[in-house]
N, C-alpha and C positions, 0 to 999 in steps of 0.2 A: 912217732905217730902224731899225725897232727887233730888239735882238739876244735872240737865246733864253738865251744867255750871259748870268753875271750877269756885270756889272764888277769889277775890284776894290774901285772906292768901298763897292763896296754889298752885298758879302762878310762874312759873320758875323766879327768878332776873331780873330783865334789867339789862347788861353791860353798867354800868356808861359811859355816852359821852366822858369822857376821855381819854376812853379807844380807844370807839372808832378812835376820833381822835389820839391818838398814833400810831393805825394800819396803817390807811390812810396815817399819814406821813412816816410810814416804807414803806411802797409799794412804793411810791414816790420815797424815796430817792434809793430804790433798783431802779425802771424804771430809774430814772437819769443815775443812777451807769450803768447799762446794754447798756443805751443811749453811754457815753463817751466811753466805751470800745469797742461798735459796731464801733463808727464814725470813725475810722479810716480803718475797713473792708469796711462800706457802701463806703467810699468817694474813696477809692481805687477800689471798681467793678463798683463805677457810672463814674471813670475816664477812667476804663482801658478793664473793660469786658462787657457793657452794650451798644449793638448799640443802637442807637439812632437819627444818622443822615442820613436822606435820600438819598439813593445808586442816583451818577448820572446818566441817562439812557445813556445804554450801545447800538448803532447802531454799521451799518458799518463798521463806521472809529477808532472801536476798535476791529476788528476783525481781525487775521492776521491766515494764513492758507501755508503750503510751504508742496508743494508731490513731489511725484519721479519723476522723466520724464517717460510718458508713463501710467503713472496714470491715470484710467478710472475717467470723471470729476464727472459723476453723483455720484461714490463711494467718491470722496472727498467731496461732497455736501454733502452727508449722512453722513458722519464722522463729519464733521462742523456742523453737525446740532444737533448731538447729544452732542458735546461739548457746543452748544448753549443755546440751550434747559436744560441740566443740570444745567448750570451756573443760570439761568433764574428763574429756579423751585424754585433752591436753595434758592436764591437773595445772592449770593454771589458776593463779589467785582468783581474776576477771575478765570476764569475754564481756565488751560493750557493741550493738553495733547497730547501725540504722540502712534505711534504705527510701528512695524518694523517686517519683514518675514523674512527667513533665504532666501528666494526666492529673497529678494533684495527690498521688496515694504518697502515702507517709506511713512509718512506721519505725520505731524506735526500741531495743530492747537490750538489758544486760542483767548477768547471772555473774555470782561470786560477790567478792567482798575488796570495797575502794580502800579499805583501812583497815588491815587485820588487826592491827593494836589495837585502834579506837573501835572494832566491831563496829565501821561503819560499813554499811552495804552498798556494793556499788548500784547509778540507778542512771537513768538516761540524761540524767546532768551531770553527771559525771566527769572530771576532765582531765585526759591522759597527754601523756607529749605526743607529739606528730611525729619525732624522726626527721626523716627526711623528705615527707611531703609537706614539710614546711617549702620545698624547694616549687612544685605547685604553684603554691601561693601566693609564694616572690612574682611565680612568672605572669601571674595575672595582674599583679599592682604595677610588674614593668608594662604590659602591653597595655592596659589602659595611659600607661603614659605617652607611650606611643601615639597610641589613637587621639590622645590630647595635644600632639604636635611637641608636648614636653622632652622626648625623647629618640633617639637615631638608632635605631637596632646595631647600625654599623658603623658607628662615628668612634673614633678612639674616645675611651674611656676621661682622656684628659681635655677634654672639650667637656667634661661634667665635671671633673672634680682637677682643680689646681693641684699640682705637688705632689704627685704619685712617682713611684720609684721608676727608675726609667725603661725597667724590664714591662713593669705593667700599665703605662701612659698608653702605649700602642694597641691594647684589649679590648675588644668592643662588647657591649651588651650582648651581642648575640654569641658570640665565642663562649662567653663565661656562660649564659645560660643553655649553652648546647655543652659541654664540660669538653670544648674542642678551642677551650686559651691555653690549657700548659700548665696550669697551678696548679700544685700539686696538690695530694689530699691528707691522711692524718701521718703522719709519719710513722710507721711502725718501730721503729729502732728502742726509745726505750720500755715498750712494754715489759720485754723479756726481762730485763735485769729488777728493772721496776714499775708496776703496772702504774700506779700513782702518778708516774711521770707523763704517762701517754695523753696526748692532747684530746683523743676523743673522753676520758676523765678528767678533763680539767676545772680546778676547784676554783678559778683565777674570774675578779669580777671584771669587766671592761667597760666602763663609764659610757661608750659610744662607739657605733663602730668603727670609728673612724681609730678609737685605740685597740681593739680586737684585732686590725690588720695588722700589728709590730707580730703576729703567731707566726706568720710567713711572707711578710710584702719582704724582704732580705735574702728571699730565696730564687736560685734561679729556677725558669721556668723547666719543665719537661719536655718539650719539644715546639717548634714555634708553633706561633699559633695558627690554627687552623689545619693542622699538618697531620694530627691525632687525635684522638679518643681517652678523656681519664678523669674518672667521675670523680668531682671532687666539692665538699661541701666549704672548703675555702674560696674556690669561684666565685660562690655563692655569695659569700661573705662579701668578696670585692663587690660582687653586682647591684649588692645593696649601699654601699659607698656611692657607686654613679647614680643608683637611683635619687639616693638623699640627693646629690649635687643636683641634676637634674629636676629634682619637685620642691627642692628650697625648703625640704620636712626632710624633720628626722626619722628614722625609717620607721621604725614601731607607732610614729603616731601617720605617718604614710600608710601603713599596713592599715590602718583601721579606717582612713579617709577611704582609700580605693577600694577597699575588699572585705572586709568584717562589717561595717555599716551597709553599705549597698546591698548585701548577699545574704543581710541578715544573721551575721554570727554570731551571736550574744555569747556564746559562751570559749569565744578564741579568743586568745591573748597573746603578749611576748611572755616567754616560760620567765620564771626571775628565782631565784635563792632562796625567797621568802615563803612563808606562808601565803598562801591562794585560793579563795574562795571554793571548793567544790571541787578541788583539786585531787585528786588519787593518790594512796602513797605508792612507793615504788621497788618490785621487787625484780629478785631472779629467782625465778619459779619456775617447776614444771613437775611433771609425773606427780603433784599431790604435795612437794616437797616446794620452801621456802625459804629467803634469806631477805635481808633489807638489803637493797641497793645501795653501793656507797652514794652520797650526797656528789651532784655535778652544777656547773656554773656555765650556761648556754650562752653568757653574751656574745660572747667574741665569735657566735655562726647562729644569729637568731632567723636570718634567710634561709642557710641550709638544712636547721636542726635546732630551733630554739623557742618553738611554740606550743602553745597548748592547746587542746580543743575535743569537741563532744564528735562522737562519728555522724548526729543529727545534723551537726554545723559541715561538716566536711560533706557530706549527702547535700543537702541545701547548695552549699558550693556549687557542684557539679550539677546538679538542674537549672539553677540561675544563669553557666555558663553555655547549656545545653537550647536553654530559650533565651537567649540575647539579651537577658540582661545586666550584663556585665560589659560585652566587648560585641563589636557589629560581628556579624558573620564570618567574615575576611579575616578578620583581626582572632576569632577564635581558631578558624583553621591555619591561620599564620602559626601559631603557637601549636597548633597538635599536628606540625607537620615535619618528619624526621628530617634531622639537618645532615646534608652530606659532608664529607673533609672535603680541600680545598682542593684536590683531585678529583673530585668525581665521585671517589666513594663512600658507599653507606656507612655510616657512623655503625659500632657493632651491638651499640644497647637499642637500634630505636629508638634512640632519644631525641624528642622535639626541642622544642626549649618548656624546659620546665617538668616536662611529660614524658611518659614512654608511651609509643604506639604501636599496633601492629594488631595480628590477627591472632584471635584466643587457641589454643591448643585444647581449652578446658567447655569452653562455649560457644554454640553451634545453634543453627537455626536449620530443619531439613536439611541434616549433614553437613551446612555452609557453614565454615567458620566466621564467627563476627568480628570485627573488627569494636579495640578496647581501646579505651584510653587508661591509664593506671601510675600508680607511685606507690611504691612502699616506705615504709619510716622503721629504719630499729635505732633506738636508744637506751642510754642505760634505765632499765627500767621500762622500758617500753619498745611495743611493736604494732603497728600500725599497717591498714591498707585502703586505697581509693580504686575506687575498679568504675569508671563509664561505659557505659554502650549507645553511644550517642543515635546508633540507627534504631534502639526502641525505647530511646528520651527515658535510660535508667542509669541512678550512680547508688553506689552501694561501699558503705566505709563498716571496716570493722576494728576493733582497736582494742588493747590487751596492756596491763600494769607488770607485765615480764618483756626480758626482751628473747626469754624463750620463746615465745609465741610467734618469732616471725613466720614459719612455715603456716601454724593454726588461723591467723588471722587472712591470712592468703585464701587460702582454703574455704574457711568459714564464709568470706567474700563470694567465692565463686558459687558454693554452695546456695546462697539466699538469689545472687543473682539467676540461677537454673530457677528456680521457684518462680521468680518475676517473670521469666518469659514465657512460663507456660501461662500465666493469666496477662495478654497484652492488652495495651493500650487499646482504648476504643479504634477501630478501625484498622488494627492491626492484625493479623492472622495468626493464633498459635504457634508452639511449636511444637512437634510432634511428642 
């Protein structure tokens, strides 16, 4: 009779325990192996990127708020409150942010605290890093070169500067400031194994720009130029190489001849290693929770990402570019005009040289969408934003000591700007 059972005869082997145990200890020594090589990623984001200390509560007496003379109070109460409230939602250390009319209204307000250790509070002098509307700013110090005959939007790069590698001799100002030259941007490769490694952390000082370019002038380009799209704050870096070549100045005292003195920035600088007057310290925050940001060394991309500044200064900015005094007419909308590839087609960020442009999704005039002009910054430690609306002569910067805050600082921007349009400019007509 035959059995449904198999026999023993006729039973698959058992893998001798030996065996087993050999498996087991491979696994092992592999989880060990995978253990040692993590523990120096884990113990570096449980030092450096992971809040974890409870935000002090932020009243009052960390509040600081400075309007125009003439300033309706209940609308600075509004504008405070939205800066509050942001900060609040966020659990971000500090929300700083201003706002400026071509009509002359001013308005400056921040909540939270510049320096948890030191219990200092942040106040509208306050000065956070830019990010990467440092890139902005570049683009204005290039166009006023321009408009001084100093400079060729379209001239190879080595008609400014002798001895550039022979991949980026042929780069023009305008490529690198539309991010359509090839250069590539931070390399992602060794973050994973080791964050320390990765260039947007780099602890490395560079005496001048001109030595900041050994990070990547070695590297081949990404596609030729003009052929593609790839936002990169090493372009940037180069841009300001042709600029120094071009204006015969070294670029941080260039940045302050064209653009910080004229526009009135008293309180922007090149970001530096050291100690800095007014300076914020710098965290990774959010939901209430805190950590100190590892310490970073911005020379080698003070164009793309190496500057400091008050969101009053960055407001101001954008009014003086707004009423001409900075760049003629031409010369402002040369610069806030989307650059195409070399085909024909629209670049895919909107990006002008310097700027993104386009029409608001967030802000609308009688259902019409307005047209913005804008840049965001995140760094370590920081998140930043520039929002214009050049058709109701308004800019509005908000700026945060996390660089969790990129989304809140966005927001927060769009939020104060709704507020300005409903009280317009003399001669203006509301908005519903």
């Amino acid at each position: 009779m035959k059995r449904d059972d198999a026999s023993p005869a006729s039973a698959a082997p058992r893998p001798p325990r030996r065996a087993w145990r050999r498996l087991l200890r491979g696994l092992g020594w592999l989880a060990l192996a995978l253990l040692v090589l993590a523990a120096p990623t884990l113990a570096y984001h449980a030092r450096w990127s992971w809040p974890r200390t409870p935000l002090p509560v932020v009243g009052p007496a960390q509040e600081h708020q400075r309007a125009a003379p003439g300033m309706d109070p209940a609308m600075a109460a509004r504008l405070m409150a939205i800066v509050r409230d942001g900060r609040a939602g966020a659990g971000l250390p500090s929300l700083s942010a201003a706002v400026a009319r071509s009509d002359g209204l001013e308005w400056a307000g921040a909540s939270g605290w510049a320096d948890i250790g030191q219990r200092r509070a942040a106040t509208v002098a306050s000065r956070y890093r830019t990010g990467s509307i440092a890139k902005p700013v570049t683009a204005v110090a290039m166009m006023r070169l321009v408009e001084s005959g100093a400079l060729d939007l379209d001239a190879p790069g080595s008609e400014a500067v002798a001895g550039l590698p022979p991949a980026l001799a042929p780069l023009t100002a305008r490529q690198l400031a539309s991010h359509t030259a090839g250069v590539r941007h931070y390399s992602p490769g060794p973050y994973w194994l080791w964050p320390g490694a990765y260039e947007f952390n780099s602890q490395r000082h560079y005496a001048t720009v001109e030595d900041g370019l050994a990070v990547f002038a070695g590297d081949r380009l990404q596609f030729a130029p003009g052929s593609g799209f790839l936002y990169s704050t090493f372009g940037y870096s180069l841009l300001s190489r042709l600029l120094e070549g071009a204006s015969g100045r070294p670029f941080p005292d260039l940045l302050a001849e064209q653009v910080f003195v004229p526009a009135g920035m008293t309180g922007t600088a090149v970001d530096t290693p050291g100690a800095m007057p007014d300076r914020v310290a710098f965290y990774e925050g959010e939901a209430g929770r805190y950590t100190a940001a590892r310490p970073v060394d911005s020379s080698f991309r003070i164009a793309g990402g190496g500057m400091v500044s008050t969101p009053a200064d960055l407001a101001r900015l954008g009014i003086a570019l707004q009423d001409g005094r900075l760049l003629s007419r031409a010369g402002t909308q040369a610069m806030w005009t989307a650059q195409p590839l070399a085909d024909g087609r629209a670049n895919p960020q909107g990006y002008a040289l310097g700027w993104r442009v386009g029409e608001s999704t967030r802000l609308s005039v009688a259902g019409r969408p307005l047209r913005v002009v804008h840049h965001g910054g995140t760094q370590t430690g920081a998140s930043a934003f520039l929002l214009l609306v050049p058709e109701h002569g308004l800019a509005v910067a908000v700026m945060a000591n996390s660089r969790a805050g990129r989304a809140q600082v966005q927001d927060t921007a769009s939020a104060l700007a709704r507020v300005l349009l409903e009280t317009p400019v003399a001669g203006e007509v509301a908005a519903p």
